[in-house]
Wavefront OBJ file of the C-alpha trace (Angstrom):
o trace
v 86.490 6.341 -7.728
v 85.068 7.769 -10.870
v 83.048 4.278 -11.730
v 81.775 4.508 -8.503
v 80.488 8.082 -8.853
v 79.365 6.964 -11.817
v 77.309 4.426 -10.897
v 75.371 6.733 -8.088
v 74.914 8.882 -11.132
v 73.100 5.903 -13.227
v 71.011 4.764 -9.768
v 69.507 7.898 -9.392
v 68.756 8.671 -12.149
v 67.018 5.267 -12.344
v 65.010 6.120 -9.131
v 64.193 9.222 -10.607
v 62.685 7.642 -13.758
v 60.561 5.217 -11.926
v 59.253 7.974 -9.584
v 57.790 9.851 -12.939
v 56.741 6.822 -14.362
v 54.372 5.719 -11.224
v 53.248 9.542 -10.987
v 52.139 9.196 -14.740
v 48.910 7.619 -14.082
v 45.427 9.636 -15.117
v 43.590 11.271 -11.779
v 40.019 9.813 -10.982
v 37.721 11.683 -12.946
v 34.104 10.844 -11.951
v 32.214 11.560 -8.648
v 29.318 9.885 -7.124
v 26.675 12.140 -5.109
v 23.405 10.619 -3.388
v 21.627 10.063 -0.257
v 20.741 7.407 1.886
v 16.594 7.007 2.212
v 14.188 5.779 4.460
v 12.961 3.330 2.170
v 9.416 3.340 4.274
v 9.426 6.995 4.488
v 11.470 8.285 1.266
v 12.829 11.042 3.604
v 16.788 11.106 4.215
v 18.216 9.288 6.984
v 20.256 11.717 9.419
v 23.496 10.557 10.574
v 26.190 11.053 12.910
v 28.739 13.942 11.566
v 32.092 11.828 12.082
v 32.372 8.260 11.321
v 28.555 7.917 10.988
v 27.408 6.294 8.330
v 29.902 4.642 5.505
v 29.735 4.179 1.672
v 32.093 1.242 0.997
v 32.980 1.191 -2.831
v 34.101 -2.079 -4.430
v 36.141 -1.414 -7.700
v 36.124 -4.247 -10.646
v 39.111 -4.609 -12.049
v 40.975 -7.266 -14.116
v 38.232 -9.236 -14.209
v 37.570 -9.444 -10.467
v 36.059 -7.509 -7.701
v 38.402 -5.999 -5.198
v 38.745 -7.660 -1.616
v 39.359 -4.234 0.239
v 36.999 -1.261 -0.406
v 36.903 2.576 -0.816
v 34.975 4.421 2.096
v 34.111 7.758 2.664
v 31.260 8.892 4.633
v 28.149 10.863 4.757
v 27.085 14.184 5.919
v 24.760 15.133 8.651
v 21.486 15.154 6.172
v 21.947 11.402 4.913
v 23.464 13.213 1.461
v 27.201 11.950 0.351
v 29.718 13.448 -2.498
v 32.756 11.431 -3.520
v 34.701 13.608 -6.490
v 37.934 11.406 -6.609
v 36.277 7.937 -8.549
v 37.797 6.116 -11.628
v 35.368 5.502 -13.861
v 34.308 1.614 -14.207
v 32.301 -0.792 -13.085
v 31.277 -0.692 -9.194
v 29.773 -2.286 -6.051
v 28.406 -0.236 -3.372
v 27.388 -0.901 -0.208
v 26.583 1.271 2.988
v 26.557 0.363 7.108
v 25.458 2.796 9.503
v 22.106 3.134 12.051
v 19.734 0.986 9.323
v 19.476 -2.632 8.018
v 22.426 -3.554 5.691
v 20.918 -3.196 1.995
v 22.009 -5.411 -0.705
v 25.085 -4.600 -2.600
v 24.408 -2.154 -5.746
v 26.531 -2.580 -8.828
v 26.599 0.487 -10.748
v 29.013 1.975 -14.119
v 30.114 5.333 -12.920
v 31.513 7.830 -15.589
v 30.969 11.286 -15.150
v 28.583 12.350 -12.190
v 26.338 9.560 -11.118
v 23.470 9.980 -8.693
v 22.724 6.962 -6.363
v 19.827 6.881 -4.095
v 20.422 4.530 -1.712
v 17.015 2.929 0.312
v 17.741 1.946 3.656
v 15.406 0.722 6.189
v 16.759 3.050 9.835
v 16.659 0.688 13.209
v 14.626 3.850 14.582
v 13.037 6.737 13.678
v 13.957 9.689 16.010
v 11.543 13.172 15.635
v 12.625 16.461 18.357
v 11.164 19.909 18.862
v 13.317 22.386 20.401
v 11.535 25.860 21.767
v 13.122 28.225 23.741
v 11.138 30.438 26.983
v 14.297 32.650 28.354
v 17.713 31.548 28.646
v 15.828 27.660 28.848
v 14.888 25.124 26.133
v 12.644 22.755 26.481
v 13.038 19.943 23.718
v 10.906 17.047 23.492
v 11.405 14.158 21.393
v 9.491 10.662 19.918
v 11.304 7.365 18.790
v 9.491 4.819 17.155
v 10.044 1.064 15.683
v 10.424 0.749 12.073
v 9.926 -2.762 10.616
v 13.848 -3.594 11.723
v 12.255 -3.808 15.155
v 15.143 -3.066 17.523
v 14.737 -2.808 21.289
v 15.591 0.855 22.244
v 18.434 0.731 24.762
v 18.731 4.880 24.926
v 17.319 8.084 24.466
v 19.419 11.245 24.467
v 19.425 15.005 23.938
v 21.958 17.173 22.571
v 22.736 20.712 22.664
v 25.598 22.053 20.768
v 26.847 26.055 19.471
v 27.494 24.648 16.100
v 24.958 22.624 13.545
v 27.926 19.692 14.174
v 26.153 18.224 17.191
v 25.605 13.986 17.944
v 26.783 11.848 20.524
v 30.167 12.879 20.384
v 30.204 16.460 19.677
v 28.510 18.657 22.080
v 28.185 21.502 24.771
v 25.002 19.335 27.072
v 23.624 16.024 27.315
v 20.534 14.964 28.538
v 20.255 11.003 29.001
v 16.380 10.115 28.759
v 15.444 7.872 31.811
v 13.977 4.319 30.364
v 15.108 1.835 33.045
v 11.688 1.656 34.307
v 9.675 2.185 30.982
v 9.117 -1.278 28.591
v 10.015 -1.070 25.076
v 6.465 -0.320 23.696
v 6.068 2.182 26.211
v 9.267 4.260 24.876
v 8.159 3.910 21.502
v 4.491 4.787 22.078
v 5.923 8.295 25.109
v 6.755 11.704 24.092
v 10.271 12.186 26.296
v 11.153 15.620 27.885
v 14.141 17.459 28.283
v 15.571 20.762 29.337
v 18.661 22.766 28.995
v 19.051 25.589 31.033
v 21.276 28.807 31.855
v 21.700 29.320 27.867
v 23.447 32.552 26.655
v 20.844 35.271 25.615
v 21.361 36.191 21.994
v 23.263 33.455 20.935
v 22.292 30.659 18.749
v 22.377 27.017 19.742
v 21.390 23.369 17.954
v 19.605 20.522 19.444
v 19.345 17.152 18.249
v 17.597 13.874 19.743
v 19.583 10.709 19.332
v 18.446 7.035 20.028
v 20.411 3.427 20.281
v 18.105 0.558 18.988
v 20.622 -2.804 20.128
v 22.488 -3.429 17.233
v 26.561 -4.282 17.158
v 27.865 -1.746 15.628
v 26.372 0.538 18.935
v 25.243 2.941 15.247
v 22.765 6.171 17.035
v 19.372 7.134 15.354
v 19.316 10.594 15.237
v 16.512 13.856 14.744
v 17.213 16.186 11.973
v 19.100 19.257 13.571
v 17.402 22.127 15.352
v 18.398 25.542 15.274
v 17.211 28.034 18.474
v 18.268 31.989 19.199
v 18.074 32.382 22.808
v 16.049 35.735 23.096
l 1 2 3 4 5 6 7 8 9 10 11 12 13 14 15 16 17 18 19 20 21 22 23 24 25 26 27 28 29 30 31 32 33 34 35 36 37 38 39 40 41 42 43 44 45 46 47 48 49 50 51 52 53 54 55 56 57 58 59 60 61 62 63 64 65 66 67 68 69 70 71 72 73 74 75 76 77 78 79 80 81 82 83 84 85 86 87 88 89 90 91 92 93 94 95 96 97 98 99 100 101 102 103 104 105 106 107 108 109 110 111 112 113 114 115 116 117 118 119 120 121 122 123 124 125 126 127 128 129 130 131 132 133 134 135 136 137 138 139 140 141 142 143 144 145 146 147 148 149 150 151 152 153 154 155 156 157 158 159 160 161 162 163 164 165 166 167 168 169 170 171 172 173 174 175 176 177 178 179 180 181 182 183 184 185 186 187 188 189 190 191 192 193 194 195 196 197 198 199 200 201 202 203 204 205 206 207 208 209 210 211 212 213 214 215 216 217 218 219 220 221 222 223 224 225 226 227 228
């Protein structure tokens, strides 16, 4: 009996040895911050608040690149922070609403800035302007040189600055079925949301599809409106 409590004794305290040793590994200490750009414009790229655009990180290691990559994601404004990186030697690529650039290789130590230059499948501008407890938004997509057929125009209203295609209080879908391509890119669309609280603030945002496979939305920088 007591070689047998002994023996639990000796396991666990094995275990217990291993556990500290894989804990005692340094914490990532460098952080990459940047933006994704309109590489026609040099303005950022807007993108979808959750699972919009990606930033896939490819670490080398051992003398090879890794097969399976970091991601994280970007913010509303096309900007993106990562402050949990090893330093070393990476590849970085992005996928979202815009043609996918070549892979960047990059040392990262420290705090590296990375401006990534993307070319968007559509550029998406909105007004928003309120008259009462109604506002009127009006918005313009047009072809970049990616030159993707526009299969949708939408309008969001939301009562936080968190608003896309998946996140908001109204929709308005933009009617196209009997407008060409060149005609959508070449129209100012219309919209209205009425019956809007007086005193409280609301955000609109324009979104467009061009046909691509990942079904990625073009979107308008965000637009904040009190109702008076």
């Amino acid at each position: 009996m007591r070689k047998i409590i002994f023996l639990a004794v000796v396991l666990c305290g094995l275990i217990s040895f291993q556990g500290c040793s894989l804990d005692n590994y340094d914490e990532p200490t460098a952080s990459l911050t940047g933006a994704l750009v309109d590489a026609e414009t040099n303005e950022n790229v807007p993108c979808q608040y959750q699972n919009g655009s990606r930033i896939r990180i490819y670490e080398f290691y051992n003398g090879n690149w890794a097969n399976q990559p970091n991601d994280f994601y970007t913010k509303q404004d096309g900007t993106f922070t990562n402050n949990a990186i090893f330093p070393g030697k990476y590849q970085i690529v992005a996928e979202g609403p815009f043609e996918t650039p070549e892979k960047v290789e990059i040392e990262i130590s420290g705090t590296q800035t990375l401006e990534m230059k993307v070319t968007p499948f559509l550029r998406v501008s909105a007004n928003a302007t309120a008259s009462g407890t109604t506002v009127k938004m009006t918005a313009t997509v047009k072809h970049t040189s990616s030159k993707r057929v526009i299969k949708a125009v939408e309008f969001y209203c939301g009562k936080t600055q968190y608003v896309d295609k998946n996140t908001y209080t109204g929709k308005v879908e933009a009617q196209l079925s009997e407008m060409t391509d060149d005609q959508i890119a070449s129209s100012t669309l219309q919209a209205e949301f009425t019956g809007l609280q007086s005193g409280k603030t609301y955000y609109f945002r324009a979104g467009a599809l061009g046909e691509n496979s990942g079904n990625y939305y073009n979107y308008s920088t965000v637009i904040e409106v009190k109702i008076p």
